[in-house]
C-alpha positions as CSV (number, residue, x, y, z in Angstrom):
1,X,-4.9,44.3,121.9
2,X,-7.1,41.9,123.5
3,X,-5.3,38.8,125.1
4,X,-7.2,35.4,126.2
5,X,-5.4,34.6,129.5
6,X,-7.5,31.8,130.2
7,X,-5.2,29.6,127.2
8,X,-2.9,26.9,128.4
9,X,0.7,26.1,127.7
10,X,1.7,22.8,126.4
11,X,5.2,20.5,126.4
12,X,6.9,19.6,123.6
13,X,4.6,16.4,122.9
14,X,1.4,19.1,122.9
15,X,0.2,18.2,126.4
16,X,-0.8,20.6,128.8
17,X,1.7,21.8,131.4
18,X,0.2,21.3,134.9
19,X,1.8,22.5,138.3
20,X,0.6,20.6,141.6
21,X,-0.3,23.5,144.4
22,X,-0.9,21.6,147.4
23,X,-3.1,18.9,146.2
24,X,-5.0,20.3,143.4
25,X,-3.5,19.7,140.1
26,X,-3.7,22.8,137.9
27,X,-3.2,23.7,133.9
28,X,-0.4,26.5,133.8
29,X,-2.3,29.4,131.8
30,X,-1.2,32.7,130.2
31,X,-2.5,34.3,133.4
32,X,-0.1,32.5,136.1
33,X,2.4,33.2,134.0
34,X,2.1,36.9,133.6
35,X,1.1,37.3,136.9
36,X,3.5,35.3,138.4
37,X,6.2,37.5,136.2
38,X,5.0,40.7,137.5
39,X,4.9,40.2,141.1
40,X,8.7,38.7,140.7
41,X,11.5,40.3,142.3
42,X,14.3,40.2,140.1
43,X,17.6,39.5,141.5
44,X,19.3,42.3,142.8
45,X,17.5,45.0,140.7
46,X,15.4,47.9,143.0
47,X,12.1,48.7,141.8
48,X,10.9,51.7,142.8
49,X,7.1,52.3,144.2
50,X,5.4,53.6,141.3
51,X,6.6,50.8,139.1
52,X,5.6,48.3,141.6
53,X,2.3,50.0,141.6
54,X,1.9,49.3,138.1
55,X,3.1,45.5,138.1
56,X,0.7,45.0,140.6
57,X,-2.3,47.0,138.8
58,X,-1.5,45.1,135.7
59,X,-1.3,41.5,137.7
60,X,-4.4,42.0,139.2
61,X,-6.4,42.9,136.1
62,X,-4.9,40.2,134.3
63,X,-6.1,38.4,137.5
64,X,-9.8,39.3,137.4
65,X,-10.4,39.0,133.7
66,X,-10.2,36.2,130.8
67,X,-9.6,38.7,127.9
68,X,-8.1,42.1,129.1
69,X,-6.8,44.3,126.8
70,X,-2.9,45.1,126.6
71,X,-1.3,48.3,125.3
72,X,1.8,47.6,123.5
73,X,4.2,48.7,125.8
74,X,2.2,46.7,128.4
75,X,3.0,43.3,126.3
76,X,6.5,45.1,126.2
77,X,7.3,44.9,129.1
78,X,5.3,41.6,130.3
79,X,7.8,39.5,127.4
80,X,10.8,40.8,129.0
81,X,9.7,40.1,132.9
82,X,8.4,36.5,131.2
83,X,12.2,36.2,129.8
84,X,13.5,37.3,133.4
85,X,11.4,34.3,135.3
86,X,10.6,31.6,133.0
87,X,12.5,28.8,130.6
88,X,12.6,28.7,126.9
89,X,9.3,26.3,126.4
90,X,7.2,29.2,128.6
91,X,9.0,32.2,127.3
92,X,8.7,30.7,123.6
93,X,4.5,30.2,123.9
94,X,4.2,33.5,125.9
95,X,5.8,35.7,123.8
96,X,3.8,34.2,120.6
97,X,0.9,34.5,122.6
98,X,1.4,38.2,123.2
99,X,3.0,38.5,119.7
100,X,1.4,36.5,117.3
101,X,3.8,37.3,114.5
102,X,6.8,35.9,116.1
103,X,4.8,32.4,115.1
104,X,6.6,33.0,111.9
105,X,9.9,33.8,113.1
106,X,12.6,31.7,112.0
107,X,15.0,30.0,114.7
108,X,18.8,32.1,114.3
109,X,20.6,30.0,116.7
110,X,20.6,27.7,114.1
111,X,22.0,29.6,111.5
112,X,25.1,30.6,113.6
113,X,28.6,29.3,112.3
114,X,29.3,25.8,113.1
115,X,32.1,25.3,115.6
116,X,35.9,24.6,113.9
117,X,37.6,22.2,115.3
118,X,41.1,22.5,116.6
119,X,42.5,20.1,114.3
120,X,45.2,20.9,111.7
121,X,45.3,20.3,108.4
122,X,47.0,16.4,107.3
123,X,45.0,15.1,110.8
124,X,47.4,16.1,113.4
125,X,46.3,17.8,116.6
């Protein structure tokens, strides 16, 4: 599936998210996310060669062009390295960027129980 890196992530209030590097102020895309996700270290997990190889394969062609195509185990993978790094507002937009459908999900943490109180019965504690 082909994937436009080149879109931009937004706040709440639909603005763009920027991130200052030195003293340029830039738009945070798709593609510094991703790439910034592959080339992570995650805490105290070893990768081994061969999948460092790949991260960095996938990073750089993400890198050097706007709409490269992703298998499905590719955008996989790149959701759960996204979920590793990032906070809900980015992993939210990324994973319906590289999942369109999930647009449609409904929110569950909602629909969990709501929280009893402690209280007994004829208002006691």
């Amino acid at each position: 599936m082909e994937m436009d890196v080149t879109q931009v992530l937004v706040n709440m209030e639909g603005e763009n998210i920027t991130r200052t590097v030195g003293e340029e102020v830039m738009d945070l895309t798709l593609r510094r996310i991703l790439v910034q996700a592959l080339l992570e270290e995650p805490g105290q997990e070893k990768i081994k060669g061969e999948e460092k190889l790949d991260r960095y394969l996938l990073a750089q062609k993400i890198q050097t062009e706007d709409n490269p195509d992703f298998s499905l185990e590719q955008r996989s993978r790149m959701k759960t390295m996204v979920s590793n790094t990032f906070t809900p507002i980015v992993v939210g937009q990324v994973w319906i960027m590289l999942d369109p459908e999930l647009a449609d999900k409904e929110p569950t943490l909602a629909k969990k129980q709501p929280i009893r109180s402690n209280k007994k019965k004829g208002g006691k504690k």
